[in-house]
C-alpha positions in Angstrom: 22.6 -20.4 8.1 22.1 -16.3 7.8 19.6 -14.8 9.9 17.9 -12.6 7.7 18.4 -9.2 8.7 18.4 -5.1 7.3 21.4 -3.1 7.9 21.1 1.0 7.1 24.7 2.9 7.8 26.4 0.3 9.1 23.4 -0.5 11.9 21.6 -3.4 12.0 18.3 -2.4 12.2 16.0 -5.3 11.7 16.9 -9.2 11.6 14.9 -12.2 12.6 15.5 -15.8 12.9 13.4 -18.8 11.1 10.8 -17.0 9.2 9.7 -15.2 5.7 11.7 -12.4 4.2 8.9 -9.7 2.4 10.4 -7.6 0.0 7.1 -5.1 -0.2 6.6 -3.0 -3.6 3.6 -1.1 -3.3 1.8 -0.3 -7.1 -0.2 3.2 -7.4 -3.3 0.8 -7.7 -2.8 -0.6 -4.7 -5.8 -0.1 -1.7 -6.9 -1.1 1.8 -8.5 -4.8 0.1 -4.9 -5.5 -1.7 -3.1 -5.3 1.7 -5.9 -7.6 3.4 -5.6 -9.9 0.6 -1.5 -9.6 1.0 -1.7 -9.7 4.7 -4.0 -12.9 4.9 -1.7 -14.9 1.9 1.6 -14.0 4.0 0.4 -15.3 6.9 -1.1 -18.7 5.9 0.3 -19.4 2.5 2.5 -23.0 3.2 6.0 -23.1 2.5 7.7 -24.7 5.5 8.1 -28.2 5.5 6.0 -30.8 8.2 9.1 -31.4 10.9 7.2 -34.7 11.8 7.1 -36.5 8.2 9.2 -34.1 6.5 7.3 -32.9 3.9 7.2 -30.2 2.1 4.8 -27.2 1.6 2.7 -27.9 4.7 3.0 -25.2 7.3 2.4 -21.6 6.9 4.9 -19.3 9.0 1.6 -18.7 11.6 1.6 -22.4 12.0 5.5 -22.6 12.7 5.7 -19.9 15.0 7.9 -18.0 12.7 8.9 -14.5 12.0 8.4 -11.7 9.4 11.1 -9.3 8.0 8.8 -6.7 5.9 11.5 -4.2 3.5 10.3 -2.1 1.6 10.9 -2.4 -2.4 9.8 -0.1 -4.8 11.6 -1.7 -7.4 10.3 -4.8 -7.7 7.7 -2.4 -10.0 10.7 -1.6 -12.0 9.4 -2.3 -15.9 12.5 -2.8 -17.9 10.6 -3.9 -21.2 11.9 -0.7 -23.3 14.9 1.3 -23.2 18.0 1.4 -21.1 16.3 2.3 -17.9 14.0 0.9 -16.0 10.3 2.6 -15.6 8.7 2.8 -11.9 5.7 4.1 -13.5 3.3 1.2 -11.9 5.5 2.2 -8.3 2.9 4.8 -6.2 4.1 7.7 -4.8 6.4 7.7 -1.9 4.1 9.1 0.4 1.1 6.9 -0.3 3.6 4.0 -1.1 4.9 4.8 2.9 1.6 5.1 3.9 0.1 1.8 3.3 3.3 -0.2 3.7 3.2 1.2 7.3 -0.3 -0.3 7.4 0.6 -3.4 5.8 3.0 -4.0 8.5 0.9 -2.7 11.5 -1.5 -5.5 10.1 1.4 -8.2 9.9 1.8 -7.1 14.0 -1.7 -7.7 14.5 -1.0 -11.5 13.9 1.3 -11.9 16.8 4.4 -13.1 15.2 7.8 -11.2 15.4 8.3 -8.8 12.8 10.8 -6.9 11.8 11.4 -3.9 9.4 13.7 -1.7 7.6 13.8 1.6 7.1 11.3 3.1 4.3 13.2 5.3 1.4 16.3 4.6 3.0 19.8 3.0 1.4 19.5 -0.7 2.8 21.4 -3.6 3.1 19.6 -6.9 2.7 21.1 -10.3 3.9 19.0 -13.1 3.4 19.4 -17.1 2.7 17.0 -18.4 0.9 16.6 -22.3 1.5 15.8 -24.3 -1.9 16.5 -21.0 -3.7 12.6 -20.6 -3.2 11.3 -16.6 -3.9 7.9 -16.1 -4.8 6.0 -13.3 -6.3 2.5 -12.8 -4.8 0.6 -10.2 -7.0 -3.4 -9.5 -6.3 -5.3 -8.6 -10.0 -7.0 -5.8 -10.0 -10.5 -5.7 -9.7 
């Protein structure tokens, strides 16, 4: 098994053991009650299996102790419905994109679990293992 970790120039500068790996896009819509909303489904949404009857879906990472690895991806608002290239229109800017990601992981510290970040706006390199092949999107609607 990888620990999931973020390397930036050869450095590895974030990396955590058993655990979710949050690959963050921040949307120029986005406000303080998305990152609550975010924050709260994170922390208690169940996706670790029961260790006692082996089941799966029970536990949320706060109820296994786990860790967080937040990275910052503005991409994941990349619209590739038309053209050649994709459109980061939905993406906010970078400095109010930094701005609340920063919050959203200060809030992600207030839980007391280990978390670990990369580098916002810089070149990273990702490593995670994703057991069952399992990524999920987690999208608040608008209000």
């Amino acid at each position: 098994m990888v620990n999931p970790q973020v390397t930036v120039n050869g450095k590895i500068i974030g990396k955590i053991g058993l655990g979710l790996n949050l690959l963050v896009g921040i949307a120029h819509r986005d406000t303080e009650a998305e990152l609550d909303w975010m924050v709260r489904k994170c922390l208690q949404l169940r996706v670790f299996p029961n260790t006692e009857d082996g089941k799966k879906w029970q536990k949320s990472v706060q109820e296994i102790g786990g860790d967080l690895l937040v990275v910052s991806q503005f991409t994941l608002y990349g619209d590739c419905r038309q053209g050649r290239r994709p459109s980061f229109d939905q993406s906010a800017h970078p400095q109010l994109a930094q701005e609340l990601y920063d919050r959203f992981v200060s809030k992600l510290q207030g839980s007391g679990l280990t978390v670990a970040t990369g580098e916002f706006g810089a070149i990273m390199e990702v490593t995670i293992e994703n057991d069952g092949s399992v990524t999920l999107l987690l999208e608040k609607e608008p209000l």
